[in-house]
MARTORRO-752881 format. One record per residue (C-alpha): residue in three letters; residue number from 1; x negated, y negated, z. Coordinates in pm, 1 decimal. Layout:
<sites>
<site><residuo>ALA</residuo><num>NUM</num><east>X</east><north>Y</north><up>Z</up></site>
...
</sites>
This chain:
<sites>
<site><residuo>UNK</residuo><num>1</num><east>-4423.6</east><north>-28026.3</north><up>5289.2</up></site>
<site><residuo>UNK</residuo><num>2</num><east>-4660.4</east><north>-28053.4</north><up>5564.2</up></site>
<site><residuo>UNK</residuo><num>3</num><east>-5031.5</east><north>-27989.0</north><up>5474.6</up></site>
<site><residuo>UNK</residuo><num>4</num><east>-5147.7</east><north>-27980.7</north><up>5853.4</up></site>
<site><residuo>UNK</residuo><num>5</num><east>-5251.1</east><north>-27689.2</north><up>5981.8</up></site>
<site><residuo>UNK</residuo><num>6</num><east>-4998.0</east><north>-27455.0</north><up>6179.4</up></site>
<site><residuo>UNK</residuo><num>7</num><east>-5141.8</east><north>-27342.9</north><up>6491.9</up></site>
<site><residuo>UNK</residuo><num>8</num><east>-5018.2</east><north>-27023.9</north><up>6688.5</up></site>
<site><residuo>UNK</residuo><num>9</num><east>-4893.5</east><north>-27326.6</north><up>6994.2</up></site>
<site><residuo>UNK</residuo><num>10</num><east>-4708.2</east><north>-27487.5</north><up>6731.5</up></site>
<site><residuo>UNK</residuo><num>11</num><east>-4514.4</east><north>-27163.8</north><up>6588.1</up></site>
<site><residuo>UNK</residuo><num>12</num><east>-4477.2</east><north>-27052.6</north><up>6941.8</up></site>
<site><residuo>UNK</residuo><num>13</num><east>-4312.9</east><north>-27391.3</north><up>7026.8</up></site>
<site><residuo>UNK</residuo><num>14</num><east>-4120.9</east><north>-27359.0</north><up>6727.1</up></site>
<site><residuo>UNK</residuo><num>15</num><east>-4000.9</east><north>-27012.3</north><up>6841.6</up></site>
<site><residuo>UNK</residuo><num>16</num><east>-3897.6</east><north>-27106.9</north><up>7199.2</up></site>
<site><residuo>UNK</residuo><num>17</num><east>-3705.4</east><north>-27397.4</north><up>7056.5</up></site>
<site><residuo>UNK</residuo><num>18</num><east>-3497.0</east><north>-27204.4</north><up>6804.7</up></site>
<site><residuo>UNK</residuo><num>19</num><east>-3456.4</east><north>-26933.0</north><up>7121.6</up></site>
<site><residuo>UNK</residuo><num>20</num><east>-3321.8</east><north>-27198.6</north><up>7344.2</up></site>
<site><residuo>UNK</residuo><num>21</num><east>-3114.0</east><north>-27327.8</north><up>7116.3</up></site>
<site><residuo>UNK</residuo><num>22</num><east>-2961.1</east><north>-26943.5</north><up>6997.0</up></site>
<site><residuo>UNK</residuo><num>23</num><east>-2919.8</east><north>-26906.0</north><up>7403.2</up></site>
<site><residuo>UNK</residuo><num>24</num><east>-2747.4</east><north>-27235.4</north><up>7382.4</up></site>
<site><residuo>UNK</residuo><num>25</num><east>-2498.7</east><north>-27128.8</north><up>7159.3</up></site>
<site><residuo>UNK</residuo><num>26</num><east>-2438.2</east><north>-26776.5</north><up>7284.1</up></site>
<site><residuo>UNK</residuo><num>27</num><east>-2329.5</east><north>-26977.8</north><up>7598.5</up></site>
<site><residuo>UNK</residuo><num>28</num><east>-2117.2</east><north>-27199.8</north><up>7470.1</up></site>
<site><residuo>UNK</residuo><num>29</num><east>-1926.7</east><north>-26982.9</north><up>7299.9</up></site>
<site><residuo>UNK</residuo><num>30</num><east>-1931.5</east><north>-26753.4</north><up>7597.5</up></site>
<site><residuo>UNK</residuo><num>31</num><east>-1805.4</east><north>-27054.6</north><up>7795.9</up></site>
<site><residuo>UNK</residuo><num>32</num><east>-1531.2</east><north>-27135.0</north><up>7543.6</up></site>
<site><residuo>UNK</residuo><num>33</num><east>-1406.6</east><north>-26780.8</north><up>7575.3</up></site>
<site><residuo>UNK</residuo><num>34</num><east>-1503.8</east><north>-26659.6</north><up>7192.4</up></site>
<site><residuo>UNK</residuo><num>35</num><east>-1635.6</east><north>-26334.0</north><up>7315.2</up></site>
<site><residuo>UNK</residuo><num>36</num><east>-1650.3</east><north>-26213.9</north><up>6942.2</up></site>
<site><residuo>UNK</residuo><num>37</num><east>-1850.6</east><north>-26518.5</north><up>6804.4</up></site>
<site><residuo>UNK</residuo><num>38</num><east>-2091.2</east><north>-26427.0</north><up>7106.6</up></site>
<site><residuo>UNK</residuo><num>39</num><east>-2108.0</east><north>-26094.9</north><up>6978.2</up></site>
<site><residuo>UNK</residuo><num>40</num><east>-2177.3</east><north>-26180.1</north><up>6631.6</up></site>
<site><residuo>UNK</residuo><num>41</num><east>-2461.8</east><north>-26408.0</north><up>6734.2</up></site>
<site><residuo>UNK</residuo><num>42</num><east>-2641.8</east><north>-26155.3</north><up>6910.0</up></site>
<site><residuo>UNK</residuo><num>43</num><east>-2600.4</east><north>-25936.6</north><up>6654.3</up></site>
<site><residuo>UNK</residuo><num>44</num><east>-2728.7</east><north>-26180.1</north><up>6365.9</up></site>
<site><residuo>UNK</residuo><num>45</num><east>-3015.4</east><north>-26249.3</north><up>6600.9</up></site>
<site><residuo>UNK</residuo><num>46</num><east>-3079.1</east><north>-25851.1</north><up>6668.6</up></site>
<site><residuo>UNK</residuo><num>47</num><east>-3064.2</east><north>-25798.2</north><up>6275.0</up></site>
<site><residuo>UNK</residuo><num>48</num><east>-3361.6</east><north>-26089.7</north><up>6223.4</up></site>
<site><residuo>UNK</residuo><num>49</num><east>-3578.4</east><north>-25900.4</north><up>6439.4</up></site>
<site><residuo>UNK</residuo><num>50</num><east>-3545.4</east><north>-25602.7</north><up>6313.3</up></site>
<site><residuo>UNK</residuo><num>51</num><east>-3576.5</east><north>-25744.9</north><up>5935.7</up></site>
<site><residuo>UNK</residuo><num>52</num><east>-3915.7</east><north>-25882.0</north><up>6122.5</up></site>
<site><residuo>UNK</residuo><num>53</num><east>-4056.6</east><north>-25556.8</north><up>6221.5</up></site>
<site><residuo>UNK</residuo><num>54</num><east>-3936.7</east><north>-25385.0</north><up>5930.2</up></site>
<site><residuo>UNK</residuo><num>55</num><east>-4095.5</east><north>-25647.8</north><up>5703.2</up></site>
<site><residuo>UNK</residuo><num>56</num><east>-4445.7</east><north>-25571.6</north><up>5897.8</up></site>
<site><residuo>UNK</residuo><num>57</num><east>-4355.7</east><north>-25175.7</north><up>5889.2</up></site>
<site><residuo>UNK</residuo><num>58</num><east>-4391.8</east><north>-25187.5</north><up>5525.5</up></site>
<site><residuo>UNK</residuo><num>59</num><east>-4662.6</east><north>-25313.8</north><up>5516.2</up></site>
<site><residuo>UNK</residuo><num>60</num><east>-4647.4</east><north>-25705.5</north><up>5421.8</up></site>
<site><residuo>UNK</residuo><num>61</num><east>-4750.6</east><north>-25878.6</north><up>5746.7</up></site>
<site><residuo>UNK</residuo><num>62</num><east>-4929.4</east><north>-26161.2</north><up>5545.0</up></site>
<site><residuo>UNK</residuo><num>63</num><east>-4570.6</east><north>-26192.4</north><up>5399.6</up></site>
<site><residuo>UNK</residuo><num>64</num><east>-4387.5</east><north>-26186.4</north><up>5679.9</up></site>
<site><residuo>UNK</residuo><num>65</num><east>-4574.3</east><north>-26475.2</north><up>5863.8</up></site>
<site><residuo>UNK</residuo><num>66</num><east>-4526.9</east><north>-26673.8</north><up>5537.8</up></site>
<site><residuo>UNK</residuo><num>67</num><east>-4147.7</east><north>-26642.7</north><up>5544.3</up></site>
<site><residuo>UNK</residuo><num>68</num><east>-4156.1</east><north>-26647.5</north><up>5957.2</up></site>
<site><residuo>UNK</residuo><num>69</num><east>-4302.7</east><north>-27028.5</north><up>5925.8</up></site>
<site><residuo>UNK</residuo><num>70</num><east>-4135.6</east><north>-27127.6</north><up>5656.7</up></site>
<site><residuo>UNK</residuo><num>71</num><east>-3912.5</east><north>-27360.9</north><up>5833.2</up></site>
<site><residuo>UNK</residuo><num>72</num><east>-4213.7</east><north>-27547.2</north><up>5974.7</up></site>
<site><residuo>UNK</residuo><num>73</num><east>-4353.8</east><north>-27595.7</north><up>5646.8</up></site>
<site><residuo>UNK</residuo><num>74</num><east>-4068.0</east><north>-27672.6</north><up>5405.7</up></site>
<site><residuo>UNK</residuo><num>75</num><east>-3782.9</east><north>-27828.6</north><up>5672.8</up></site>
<site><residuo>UNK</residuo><num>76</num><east>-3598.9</east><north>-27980.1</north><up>5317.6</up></site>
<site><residuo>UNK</residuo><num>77</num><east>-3496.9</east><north>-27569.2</north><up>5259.9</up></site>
<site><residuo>UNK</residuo><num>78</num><east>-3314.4</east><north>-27315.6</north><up>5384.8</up></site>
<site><residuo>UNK</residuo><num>79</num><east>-3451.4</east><north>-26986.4</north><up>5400.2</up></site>
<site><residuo>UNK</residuo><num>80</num><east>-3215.8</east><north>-26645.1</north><up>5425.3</up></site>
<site><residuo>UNK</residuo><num>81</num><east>-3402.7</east><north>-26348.4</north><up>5401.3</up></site>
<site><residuo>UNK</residuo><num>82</num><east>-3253.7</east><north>-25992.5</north><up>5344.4</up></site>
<site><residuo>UNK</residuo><num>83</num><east>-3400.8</east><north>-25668.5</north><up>5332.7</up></site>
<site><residuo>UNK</residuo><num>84</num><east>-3348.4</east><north>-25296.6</north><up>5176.4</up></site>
<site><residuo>UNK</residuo><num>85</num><east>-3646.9</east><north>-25109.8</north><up>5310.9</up></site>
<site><residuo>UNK</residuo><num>86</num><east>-3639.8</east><north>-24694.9</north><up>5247.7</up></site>
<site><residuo>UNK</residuo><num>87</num><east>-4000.3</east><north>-24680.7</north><up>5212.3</up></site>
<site><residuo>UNK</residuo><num>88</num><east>-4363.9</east><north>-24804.3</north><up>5323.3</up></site>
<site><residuo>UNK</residuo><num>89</num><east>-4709.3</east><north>-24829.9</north><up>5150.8</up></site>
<site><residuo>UNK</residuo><num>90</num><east>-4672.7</east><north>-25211.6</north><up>5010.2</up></site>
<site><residuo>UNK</residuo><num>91</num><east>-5019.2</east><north>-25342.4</north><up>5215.3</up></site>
<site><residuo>UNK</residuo><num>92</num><east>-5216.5</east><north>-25389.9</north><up>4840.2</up></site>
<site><residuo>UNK</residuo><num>93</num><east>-4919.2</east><north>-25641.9</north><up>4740.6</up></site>
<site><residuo>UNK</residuo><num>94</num><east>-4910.9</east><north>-25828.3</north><up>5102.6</up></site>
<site><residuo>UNK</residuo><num>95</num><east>-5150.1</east><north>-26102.7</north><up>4985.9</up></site>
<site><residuo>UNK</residuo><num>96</num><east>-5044.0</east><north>-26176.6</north><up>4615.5</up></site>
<site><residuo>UNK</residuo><num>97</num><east>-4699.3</east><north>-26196.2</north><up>4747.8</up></site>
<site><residuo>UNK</residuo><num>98</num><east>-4759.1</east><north>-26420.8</north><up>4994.3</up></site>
<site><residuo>UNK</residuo><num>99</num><east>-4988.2</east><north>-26639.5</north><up>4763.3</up></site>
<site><residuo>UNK</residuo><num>100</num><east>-4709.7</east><north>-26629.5</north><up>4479.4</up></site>
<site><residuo>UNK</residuo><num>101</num><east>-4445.4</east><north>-26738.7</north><up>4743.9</up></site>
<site><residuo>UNK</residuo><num>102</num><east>-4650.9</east><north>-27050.8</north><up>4842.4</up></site>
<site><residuo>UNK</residuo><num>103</num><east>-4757.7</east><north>-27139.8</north><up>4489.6</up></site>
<site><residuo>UNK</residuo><num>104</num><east>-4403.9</east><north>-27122.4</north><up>4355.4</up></site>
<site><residuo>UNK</residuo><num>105</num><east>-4257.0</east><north>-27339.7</north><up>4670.1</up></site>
<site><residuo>UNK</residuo><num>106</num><east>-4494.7</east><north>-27557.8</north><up>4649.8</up></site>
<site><residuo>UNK</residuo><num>107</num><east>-4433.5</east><north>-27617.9</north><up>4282.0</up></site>
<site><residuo>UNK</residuo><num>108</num><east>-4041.4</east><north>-27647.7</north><up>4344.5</up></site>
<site><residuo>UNK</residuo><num>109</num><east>-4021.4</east><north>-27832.7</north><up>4636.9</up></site>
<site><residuo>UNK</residuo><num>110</num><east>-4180.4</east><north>-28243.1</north><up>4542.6</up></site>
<site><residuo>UNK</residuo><num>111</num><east>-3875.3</east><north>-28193.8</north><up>4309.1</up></site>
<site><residuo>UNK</residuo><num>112</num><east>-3616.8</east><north>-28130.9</north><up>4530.4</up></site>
<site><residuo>UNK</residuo><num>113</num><east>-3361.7</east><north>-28405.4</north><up>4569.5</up></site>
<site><residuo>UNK</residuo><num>114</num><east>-3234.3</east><north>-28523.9</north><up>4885.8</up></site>
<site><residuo>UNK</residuo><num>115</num><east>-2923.8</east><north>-28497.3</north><up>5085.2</up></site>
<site><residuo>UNK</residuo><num>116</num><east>-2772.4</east><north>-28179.4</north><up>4944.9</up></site>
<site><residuo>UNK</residuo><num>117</num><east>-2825.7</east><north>-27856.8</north><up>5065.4</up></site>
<site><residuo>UNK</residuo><num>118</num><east>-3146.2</east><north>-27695.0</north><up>4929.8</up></site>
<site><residuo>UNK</residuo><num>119</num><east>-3127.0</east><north>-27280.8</north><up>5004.2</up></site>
<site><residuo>UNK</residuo><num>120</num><east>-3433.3</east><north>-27031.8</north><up>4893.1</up></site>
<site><residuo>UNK</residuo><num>121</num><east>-3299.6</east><north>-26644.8</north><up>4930.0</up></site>
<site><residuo>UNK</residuo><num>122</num><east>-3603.3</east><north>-26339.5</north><up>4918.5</up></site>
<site><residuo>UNK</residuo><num>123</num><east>-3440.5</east><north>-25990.9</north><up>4952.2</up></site>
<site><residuo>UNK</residuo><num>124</num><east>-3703.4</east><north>-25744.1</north><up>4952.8</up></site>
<site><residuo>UNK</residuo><num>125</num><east>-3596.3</east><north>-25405.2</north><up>4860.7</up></site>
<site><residuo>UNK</residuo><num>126</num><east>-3856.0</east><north>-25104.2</north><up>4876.5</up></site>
<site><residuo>UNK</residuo><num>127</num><east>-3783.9</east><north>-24773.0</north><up>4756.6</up></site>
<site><residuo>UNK</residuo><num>128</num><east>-3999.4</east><north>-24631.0</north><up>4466.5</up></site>
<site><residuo>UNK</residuo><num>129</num><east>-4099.6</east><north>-24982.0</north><up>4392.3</up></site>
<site><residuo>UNK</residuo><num>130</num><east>-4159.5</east><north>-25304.0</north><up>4562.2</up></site>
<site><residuo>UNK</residuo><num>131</num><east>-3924.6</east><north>-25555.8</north><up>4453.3</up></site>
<site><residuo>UNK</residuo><num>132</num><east>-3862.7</east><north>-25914.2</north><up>4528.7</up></site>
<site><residuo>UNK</residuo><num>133</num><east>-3504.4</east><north>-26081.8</north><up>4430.5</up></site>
<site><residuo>UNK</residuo><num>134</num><east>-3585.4</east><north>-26437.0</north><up>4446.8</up></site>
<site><residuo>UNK</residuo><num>135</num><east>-3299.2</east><north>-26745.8</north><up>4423.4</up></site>
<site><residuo>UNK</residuo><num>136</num><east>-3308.3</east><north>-27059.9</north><up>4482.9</up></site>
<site><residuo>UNK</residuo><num>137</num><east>-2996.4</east><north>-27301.8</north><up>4478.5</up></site>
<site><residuo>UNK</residuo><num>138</num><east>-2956.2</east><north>-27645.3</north><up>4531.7</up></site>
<site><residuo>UNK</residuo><num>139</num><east>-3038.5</east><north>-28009.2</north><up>4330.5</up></site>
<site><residuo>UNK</residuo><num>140</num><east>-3398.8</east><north>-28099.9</north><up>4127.5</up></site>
<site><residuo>UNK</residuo><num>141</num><east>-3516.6</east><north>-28273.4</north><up>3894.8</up></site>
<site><residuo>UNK</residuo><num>142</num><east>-3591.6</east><north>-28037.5</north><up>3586.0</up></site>
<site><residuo>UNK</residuo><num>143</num><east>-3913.6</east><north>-27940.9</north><up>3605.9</up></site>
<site><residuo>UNK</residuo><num>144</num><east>-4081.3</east><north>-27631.9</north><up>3450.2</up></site>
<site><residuo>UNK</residuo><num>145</num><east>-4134.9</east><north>-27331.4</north><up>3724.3</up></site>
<site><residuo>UNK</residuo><num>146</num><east>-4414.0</east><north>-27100.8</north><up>3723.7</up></site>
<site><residuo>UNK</residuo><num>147</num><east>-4404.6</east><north>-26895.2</north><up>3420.3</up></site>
<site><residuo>UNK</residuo><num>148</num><east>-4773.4</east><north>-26667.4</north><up>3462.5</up></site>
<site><residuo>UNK</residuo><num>149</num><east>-4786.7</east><north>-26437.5</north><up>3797.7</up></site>
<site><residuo>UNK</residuo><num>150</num><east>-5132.1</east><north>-26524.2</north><up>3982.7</up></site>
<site><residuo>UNK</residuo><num>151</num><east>-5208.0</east><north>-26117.9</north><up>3952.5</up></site>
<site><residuo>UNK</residuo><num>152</num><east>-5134.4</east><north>-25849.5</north><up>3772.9</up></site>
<site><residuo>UNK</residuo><num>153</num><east>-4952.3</east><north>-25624.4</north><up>4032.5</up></site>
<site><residuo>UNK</residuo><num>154</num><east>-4635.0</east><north>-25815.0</north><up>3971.1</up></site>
<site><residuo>UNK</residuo><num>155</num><east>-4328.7</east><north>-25831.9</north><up>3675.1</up></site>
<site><residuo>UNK</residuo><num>156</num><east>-4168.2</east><north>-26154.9</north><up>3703.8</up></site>
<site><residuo>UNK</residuo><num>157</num><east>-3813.7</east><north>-26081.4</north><up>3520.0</up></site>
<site><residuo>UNK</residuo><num>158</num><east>-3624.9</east><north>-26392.6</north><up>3503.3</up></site>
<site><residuo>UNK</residuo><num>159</num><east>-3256.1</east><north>-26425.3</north><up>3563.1</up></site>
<site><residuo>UNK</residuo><num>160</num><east>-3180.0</east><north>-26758.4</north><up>3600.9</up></site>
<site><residuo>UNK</residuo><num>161</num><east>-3292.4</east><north>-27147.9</north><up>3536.1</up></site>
<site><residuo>UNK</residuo><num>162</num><east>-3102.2</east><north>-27419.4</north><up>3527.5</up></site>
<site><residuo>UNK</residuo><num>163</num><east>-3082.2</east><north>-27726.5</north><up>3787.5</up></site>
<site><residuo>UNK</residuo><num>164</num><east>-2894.6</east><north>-27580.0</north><up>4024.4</up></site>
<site><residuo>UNK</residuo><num>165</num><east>-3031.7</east><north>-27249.7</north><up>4050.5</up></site>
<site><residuo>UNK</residuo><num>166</num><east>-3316.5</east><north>-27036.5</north><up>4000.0</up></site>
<site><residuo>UNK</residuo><num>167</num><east>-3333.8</east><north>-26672.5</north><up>4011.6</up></site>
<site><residuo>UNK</residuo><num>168</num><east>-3579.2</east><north>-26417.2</north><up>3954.2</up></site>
<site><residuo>UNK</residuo><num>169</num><east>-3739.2</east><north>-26065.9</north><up>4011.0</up></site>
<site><residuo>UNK</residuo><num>170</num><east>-4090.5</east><north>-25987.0</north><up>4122.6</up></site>
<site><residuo>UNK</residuo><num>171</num><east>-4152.1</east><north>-25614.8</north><up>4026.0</up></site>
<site><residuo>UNK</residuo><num>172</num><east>-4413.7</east><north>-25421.7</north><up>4141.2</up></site>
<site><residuo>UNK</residuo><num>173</num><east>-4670.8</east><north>-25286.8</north><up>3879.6</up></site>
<site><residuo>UNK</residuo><num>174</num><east>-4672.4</east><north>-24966.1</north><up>4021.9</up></site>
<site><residuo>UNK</residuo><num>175</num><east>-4434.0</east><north>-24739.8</north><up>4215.7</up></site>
<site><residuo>UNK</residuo><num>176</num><east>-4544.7</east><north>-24667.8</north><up>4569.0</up></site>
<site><residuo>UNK</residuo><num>177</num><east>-4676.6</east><north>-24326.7</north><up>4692.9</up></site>
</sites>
């Protein structure tokens, strides 16, 4: 992980490289005549920008520029990111989510071993209740993950822990009004 500070020129440089290069390959498939891979593309890339504004919509902006720089901060992982949004009304849980995220990443990731394929998944689903679906899969050392939540506005209901894999709820304490 790096510790330096991310500046808004450094995510924006960050953001026009990963555009180039999604341009990039829209064209190249374009060129090679794979009209339906173009499609898809454009329609993966529509579908992360509107998990973006939807994420902020809710009401977890602190969140969403946690998992938006993630890249920059842990390059080791992979980050996929899904979303079942019905509701809004989550701003009170924006922070302690985004706090929980760092602290358990950065717990996690000085044991992650190199050269295999390290993926974190968050699916956020928000109905009645704020919930957080989090897995991790890939190769570390064992190591004992955080057990406590930093707050008391979330559950944590465990799923999974081995080596390989990690999986786990965060559940609101309360159901949204």
């Amino acid at each position: 992980m790096n510790d330096k500070e991310i500046t808004i020129n450094n995510v924006l440089r960050h953001s026009m490289h990963d555009f180039l290069n999604s341009l990039h390959l829209i064209q190249m498939n374009l060129d090679m005549g794979r009209v339906e891979e173009a499609k898809k593309l454009i329609s993966n890339y529509s579908s992360k920008c509107n998990q973006f504004f939807d994420i902020n919509n809710i009401g977890l902006p602190k969140t969403n520029e946690w998992l938006q720089t993630f890249s920059m901060r842990y390059n080791k992982m992979t980050l996929v990111v899904q979303t079942s949004l019905l509701s809004s009304g989550a701003d009170k849980y924006d922070a302690a989510l985004r706090e929980y995220l760092e602290c358990f990443l950065q717990s996690i990731y000085p044991n992650l071993r190199g050269y295999q394929e390290q993926l974190l998944k968050v699916h956020i689903k928000m109905d009645e209740q704020l919930e957080i679906q989090i897995e991790v899969q890939g190769d570390w050392s064992s190591q004992a993950w955080m057990e406590e939540s930093f707050t008391t506005l979330f559950q944590i209901e465990k799923q999974v822990n081995t080596e390989n894999e990690l999986k786990f709820k965060l559940i609101a304490s309360e159901r949204l009004e």
